[in-house]
C-alpha positions as CSV (number, residue, x, y, z in Angstrom):
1,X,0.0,0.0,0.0
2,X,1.3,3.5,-0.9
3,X,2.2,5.8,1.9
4,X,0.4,8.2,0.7
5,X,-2.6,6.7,0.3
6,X,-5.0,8.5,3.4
7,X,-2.6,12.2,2.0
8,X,-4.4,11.2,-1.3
9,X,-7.9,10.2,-0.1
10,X,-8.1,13.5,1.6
11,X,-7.3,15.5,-1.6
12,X,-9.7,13.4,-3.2
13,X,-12.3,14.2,-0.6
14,X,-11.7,17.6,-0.4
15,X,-12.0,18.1,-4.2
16,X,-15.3,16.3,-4.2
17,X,-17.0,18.3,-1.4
18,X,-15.8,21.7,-3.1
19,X,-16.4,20.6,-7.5
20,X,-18.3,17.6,-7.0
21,X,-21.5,17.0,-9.3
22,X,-24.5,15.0,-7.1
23,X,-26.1,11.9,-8.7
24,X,-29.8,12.2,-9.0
25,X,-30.0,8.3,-7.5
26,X,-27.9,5.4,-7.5
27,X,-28.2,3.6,-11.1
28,X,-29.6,7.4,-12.6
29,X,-27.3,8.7,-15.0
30,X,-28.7,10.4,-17.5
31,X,-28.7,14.3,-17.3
32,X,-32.5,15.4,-16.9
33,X,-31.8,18.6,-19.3
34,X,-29.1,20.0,-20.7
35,X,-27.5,22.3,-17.7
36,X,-27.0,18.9,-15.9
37,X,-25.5,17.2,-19.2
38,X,-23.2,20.6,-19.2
39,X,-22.3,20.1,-15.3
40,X,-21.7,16.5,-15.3
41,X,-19.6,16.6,-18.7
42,X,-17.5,19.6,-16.8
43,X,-16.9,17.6,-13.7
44,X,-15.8,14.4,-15.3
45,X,-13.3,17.3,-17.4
46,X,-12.4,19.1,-14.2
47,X,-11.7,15.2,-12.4
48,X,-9.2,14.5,-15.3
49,X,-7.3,17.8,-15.1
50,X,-6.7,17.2,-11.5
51,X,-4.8,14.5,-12.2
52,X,-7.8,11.9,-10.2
53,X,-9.0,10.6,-13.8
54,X,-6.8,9.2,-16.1
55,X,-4.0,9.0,-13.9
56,X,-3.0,5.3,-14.7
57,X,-2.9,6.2,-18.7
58,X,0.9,6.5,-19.9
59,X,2.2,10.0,-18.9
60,X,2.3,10.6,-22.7
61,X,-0.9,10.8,-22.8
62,X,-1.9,12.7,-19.5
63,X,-1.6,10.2,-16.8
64,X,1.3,10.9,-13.8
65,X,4.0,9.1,-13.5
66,X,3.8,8.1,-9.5
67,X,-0.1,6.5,-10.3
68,X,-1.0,3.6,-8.2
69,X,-4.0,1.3,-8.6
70,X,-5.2,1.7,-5.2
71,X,-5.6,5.1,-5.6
72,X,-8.0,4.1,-8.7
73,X,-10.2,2.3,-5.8
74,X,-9.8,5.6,-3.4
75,X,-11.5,7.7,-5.7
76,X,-14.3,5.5,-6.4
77,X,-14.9,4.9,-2.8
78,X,-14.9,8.7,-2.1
79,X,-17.1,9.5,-5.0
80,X,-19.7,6.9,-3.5
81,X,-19.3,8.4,-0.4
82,X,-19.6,12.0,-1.7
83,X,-22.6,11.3,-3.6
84,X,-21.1,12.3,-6.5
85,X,-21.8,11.7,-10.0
86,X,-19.2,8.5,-11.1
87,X,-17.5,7.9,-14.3
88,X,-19.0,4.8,-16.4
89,X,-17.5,3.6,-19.7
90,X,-15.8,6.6,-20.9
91,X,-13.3,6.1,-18.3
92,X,-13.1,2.1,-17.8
93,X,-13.7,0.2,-21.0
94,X,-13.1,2.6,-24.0
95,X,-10.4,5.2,-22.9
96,X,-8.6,1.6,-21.4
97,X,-9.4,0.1,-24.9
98,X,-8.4,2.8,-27.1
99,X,-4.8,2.7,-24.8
100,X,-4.7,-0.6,-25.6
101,X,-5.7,-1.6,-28.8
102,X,-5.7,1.9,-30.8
103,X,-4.2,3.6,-33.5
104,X,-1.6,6.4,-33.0
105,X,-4.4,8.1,-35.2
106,X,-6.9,7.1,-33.3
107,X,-5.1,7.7,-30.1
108,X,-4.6,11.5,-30.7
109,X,-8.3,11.6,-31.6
110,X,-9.9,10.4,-29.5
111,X,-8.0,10.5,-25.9
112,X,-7.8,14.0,-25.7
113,X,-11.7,14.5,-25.9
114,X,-12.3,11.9,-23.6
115,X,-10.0,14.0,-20.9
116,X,-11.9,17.2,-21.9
117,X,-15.9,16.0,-21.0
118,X,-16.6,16.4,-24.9
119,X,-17.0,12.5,-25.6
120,X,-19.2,10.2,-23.3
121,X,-19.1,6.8,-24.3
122,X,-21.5,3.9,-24.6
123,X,-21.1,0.0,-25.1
124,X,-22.7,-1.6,-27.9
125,X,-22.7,-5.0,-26.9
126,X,-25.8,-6.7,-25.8
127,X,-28.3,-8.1,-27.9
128,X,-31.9,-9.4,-27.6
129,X,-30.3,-13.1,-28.2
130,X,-27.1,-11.8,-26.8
131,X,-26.4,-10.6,-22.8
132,X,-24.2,-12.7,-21.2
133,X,-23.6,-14.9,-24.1
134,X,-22.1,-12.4,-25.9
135,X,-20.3,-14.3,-28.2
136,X,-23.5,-15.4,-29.9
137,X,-24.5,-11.9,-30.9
138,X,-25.7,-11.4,-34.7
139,X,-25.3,-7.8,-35.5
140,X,-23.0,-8.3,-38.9
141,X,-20.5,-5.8,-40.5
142,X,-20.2,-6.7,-43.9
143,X,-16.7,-6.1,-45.2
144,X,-16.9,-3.7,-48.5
145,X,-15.7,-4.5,-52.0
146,X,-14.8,-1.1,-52.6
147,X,-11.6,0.5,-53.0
148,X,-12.0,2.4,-49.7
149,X,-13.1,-0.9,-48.0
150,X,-15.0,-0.6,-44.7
151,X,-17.6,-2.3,-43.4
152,X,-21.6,-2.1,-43.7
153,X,-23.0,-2.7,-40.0
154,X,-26.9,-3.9,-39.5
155,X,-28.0,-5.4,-36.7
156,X,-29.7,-4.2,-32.7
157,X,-28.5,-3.8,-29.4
158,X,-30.2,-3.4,-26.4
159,X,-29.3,-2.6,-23.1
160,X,-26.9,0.3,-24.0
161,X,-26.4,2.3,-21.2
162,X,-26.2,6.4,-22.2
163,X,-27.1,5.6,-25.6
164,X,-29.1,8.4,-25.7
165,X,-26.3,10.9,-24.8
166,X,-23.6,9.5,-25.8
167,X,-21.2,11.1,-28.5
168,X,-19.0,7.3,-29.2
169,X,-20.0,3.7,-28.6
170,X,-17.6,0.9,-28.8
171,X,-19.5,-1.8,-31.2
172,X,-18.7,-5.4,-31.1
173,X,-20.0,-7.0,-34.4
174,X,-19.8,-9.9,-36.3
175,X,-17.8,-9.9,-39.2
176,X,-16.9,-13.5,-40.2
177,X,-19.9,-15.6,-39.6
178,X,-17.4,-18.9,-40.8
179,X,-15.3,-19.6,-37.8
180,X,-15.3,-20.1,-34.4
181,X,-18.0,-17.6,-32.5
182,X,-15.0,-15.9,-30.6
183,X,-12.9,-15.2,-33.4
184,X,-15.2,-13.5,-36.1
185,X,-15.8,-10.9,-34.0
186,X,-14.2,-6.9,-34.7
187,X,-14.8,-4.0,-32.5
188,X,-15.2,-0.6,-34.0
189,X,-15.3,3.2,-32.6
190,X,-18.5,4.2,-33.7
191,X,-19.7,8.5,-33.7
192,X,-23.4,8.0,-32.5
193,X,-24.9,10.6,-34.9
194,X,-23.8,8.5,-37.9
195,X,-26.7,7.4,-40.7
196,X,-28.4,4.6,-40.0
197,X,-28.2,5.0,-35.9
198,X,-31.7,5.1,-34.4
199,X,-31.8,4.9,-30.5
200,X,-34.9,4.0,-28.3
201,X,-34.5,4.5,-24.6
202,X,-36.6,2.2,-22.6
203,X,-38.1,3.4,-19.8
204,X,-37.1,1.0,-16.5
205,X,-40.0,0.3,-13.7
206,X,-38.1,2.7,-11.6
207,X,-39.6,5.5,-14.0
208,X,-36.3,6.7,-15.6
209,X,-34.9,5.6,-19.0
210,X,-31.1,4.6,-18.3
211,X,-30.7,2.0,-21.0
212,X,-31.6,1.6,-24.7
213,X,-31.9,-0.2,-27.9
214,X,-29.8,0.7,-30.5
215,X,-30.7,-0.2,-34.1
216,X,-28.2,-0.3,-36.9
217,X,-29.6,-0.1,-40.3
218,X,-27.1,-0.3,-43.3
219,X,-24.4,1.9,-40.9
220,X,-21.3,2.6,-42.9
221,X,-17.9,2.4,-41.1
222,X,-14.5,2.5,-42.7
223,X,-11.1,1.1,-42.0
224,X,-10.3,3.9,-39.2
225,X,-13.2,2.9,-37.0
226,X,-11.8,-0.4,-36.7
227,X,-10.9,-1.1,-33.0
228,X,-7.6,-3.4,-32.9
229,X,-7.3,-6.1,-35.5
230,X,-10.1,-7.1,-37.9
231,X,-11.7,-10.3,-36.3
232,X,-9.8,-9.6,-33.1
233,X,-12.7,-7.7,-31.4
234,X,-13.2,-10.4,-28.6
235,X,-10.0,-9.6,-26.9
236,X,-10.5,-6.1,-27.0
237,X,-13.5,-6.2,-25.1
238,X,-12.5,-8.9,-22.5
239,X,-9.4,-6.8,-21.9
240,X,-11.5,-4.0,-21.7
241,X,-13.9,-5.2,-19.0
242,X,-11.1,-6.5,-17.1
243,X,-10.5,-3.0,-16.6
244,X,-13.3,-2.3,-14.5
245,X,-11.7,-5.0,-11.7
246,X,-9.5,-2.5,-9.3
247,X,-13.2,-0.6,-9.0
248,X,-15.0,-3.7,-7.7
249,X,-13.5,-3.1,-4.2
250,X,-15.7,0.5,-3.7
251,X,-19.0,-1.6,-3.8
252,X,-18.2,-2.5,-0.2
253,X,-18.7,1.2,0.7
254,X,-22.1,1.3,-1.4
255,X,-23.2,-1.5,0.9
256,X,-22.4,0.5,4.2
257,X,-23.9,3.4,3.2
258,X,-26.9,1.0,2.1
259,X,-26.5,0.0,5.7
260,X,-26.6,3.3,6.8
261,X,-30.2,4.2,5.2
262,X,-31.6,1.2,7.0
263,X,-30.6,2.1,10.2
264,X,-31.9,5.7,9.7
265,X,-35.1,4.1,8.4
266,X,-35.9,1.9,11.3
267,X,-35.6,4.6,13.2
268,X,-38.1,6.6,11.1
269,X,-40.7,3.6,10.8
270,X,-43.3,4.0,13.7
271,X,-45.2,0.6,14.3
272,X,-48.4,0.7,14.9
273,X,-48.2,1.0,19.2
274,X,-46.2,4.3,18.2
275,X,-42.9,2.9,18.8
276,X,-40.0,3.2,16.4
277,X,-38.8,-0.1,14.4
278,X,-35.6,-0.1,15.4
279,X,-36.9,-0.6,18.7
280,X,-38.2,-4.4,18.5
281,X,-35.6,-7.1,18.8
282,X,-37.4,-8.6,15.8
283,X,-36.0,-5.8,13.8
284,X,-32.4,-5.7,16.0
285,X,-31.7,-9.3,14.8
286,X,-32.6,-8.1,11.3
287,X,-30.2,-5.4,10.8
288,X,-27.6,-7.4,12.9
289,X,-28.1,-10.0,10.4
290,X,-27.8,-7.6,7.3
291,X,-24.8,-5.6,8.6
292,X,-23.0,-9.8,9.5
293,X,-23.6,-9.8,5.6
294,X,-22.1,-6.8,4.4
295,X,-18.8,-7.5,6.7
296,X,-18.7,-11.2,4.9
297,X,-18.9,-8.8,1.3
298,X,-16.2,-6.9,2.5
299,X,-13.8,-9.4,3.3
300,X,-14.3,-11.2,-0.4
301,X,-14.1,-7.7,-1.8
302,X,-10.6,-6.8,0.1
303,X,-9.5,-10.4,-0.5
304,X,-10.5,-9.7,-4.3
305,X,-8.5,-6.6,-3.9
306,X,-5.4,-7.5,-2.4
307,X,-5.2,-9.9,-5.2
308,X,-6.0,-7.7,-7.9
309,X,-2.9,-5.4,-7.0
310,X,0.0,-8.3,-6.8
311,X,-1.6,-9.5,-10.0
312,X,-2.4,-12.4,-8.5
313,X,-6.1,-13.2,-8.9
314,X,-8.1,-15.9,-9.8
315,X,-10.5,-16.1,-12.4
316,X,-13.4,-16.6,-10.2
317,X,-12.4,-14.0,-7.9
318,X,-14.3,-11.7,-10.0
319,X,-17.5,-13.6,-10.5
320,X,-17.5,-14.1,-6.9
321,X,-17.0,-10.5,-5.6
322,X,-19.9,-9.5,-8.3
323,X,-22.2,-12.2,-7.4
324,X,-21.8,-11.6,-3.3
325,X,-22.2,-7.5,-3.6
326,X,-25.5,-7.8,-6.3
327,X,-27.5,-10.1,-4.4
328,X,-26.7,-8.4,-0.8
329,X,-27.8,-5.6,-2.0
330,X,-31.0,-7.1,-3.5
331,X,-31.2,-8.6,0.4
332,X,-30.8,-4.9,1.7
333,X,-33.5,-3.5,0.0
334,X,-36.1,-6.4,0.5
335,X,-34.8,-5.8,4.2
336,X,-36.0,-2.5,3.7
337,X,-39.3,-3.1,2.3
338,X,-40.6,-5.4,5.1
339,X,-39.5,-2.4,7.3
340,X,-41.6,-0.1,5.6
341,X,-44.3,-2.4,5.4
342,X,-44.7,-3.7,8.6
343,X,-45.4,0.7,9.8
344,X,-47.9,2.3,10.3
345,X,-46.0,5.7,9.5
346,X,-42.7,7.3,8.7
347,X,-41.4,10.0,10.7
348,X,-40.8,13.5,8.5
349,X,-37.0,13.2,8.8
350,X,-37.2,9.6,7.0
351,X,-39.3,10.1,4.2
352,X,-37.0,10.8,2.0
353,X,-34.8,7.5,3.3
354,X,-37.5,5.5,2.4
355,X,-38.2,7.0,-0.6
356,X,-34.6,6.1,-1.7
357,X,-35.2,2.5,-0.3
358,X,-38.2,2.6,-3.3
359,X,-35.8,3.3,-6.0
360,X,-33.4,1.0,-4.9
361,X,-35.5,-1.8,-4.3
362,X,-36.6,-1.6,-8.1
363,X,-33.3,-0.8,-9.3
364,X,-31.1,-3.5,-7.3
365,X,-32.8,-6.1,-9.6
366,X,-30.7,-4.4,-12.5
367,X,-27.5,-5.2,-10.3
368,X,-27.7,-9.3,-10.5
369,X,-28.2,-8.6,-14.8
370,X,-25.6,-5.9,-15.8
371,X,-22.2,-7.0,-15.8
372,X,-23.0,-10.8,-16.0
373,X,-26.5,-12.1,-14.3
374,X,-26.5,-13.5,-11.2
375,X,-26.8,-17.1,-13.1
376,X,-23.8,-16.5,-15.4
377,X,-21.7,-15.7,-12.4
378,X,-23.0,-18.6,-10.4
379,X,-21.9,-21.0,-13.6
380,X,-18.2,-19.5,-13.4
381,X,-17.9,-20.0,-10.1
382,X,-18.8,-23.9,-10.2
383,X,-16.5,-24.4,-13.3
384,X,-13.3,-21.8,-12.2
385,X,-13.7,-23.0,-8.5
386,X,-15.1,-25.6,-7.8
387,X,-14.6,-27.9,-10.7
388,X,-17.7,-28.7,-11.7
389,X,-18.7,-29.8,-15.7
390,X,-20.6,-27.2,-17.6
391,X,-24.2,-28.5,-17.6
């Protein structure tokens, strides 16, 4: 661990309190109008020029020289803990992709507008037929016969968080339908406003519209759009989401702050003799229970951790840490709900506590999906772990 690691925490905290941008609710992140699309795209700009962003990316091309990957897991935790709007996949899969797998060309245009808050990215991944099996999607690019060459993308996506925003998505297509399912795949950089791009958003039961389908309709790419090699595109997206793995550690503070709001909500809930929740042993052993939980989460997380920075992890480490934090979470809020539902009343200073234990209970259901489905997980975990055949 560096020393400097509480020096830097502080910083981090300090310039979060004083620039930071709030999030509207955990899993909202979509600006409601433009001012908040013009604050959040500043804030992400104003996180990168403090050296907090980026910082792992060669120094060439902005990051510092004396980076450490815990403090990658510092400023997540802090920007959970500050409320604070959080970078998605303009930070963690593309820029990390680009590093990796990009052109020079493509490199010098593309980085630098990531840095400045004038690109937000999107995935274009998912498909109908196609979630966590993602090597069975169908959208094709079509290699033209032309003298230009490029490639003629059709196909749909779904799922696509930001879509609706976004400025670049990184596509995953098809474009050799002849061999094996992993290896006829390319990724592309794709400008969202190109021909043939229409976007849908879907509106979620929490009321807002976070993710959407994504139709591609005769979409015309050339050779500079082309992420990597051609029919490479399955390695640059697996390295890319590998990327996201030093952030899995902040999830531990989500859940204490999850822990937090029930607390403060049974001591808002008035049962019906008048007395608060938190009161009745029934509910003590509950929130004993749930807070035993989130202390077994933090020690796979940290475990996960401590791996993940001697490079040193196994593959299931990953699917484990994911699977234990989505479906505690998903424990928390159902938790919550029998609170809520077993009062008569909520006292004023815990309405808007429960009201964020409403949101969350319909939005930690999107947690055991995105990023691999409960189910998926649990199958890596029998086969990387435990041995077990694939069924």
């Amino acid at each position: 661990m560096p020393a400097d690691v509480e020096e830097y925490r502080a910083r981090v905290r300090a310039f979060i309190a004083e620039h930071g941008v709030p999030m509207r609710g955990e899993g909202v992140r979509v600006p409601a109008d433009t001012a908040e699309e013009r604050a959040i795209r500043g804030w992400l700009r104003a996180l990168y020029d403090a050296g907090f962003l980026g910082a792992g990316w060669p120094v060439e091309r902005g990051g510092s020289a004396d980076h450490h990957p815990l403090h990658d897991l510092v400023l997540m935790e802090e920007l959970i803990r500050g409320d604070a709007y959080r970078p998605l996949d303009q930070v963690m899969l593309s820029s990390h992709a680009i590093l990796e797998f990009g052109s020079d060309e493509q490199k010098d245009r593309l980085l630098p507008r990531i840095r400045a808050g004038e690109h937000i990215w999107c995935q274009l991944f998912s498909e109908p037929d196609a979630g966590s099996d993602l090597a069975s999607l169908r959208t094709r690019a079509v290699p033209d016969t032309g003298a230009g060459g490029g490639f003629t993308v059709t196909g749909q996506k779904i799922w696509s968080t930001d879509a609706q925003w976004a400025d670049m998505g990184m596509l995953l297509a098809r474009t050799d339908p002849t061999v094996n399912r992993h290896a006829g795949l390319t990724a592309f950089v794709v400008p969202m406003d190109l021909p043939g791009i229409e976007i849908r958003p879907v509106r979620e039961m929490t009321g807002y519209a976070e993710f959407c389908e994504v139709f591609l309709d005769g979409v015309r790419l050339g050779p500079e759009h082309v992420l990597g090699e051609v029919n490479g595109g399955w390695q640059v997206v697996t390295s890319g989401l590998a990327s996201e793995r030093a952030f899995v550690g902040a999830n531990a503070v989500q859940l204490e702050r999850m822990f937090d709001d029930l607390v403060a909500l049974a001591r808002a809930a008035r049962h019906p003799d008048g007395t608060a929740a938190i009161g009745h042993e029934d509910v003590q052993a509950t929130l004993a229970e749930a807070l035993a939980r989130i202390e077994e989460v933090k020690l796979i997380v940290r475990d996960t951790v401590e791996r993940i920075l001697v490079d040193d992890e196994h593959p299931s480490d990953g699917p484990v840490a994911k699977l234990a934090y989505a479906e505690t979470n998903v424990a928390l809020t159902e938790t919550a709900m029998r609170i809520i539902t077993s009062a008569v009343s909520v006292d004023p200073e815990g309405v808007e506590v429960a009201d964020r234990w409403y949101h969350n209970f319909l939005w930690g259901r999107a947690l055991t999906i995105s990023g691999g489905a409960s189910e998926i997980m649990r199958g890596l975990i029998g086969r990387q772990l435990l041995g077990l055949p694939r069924a």
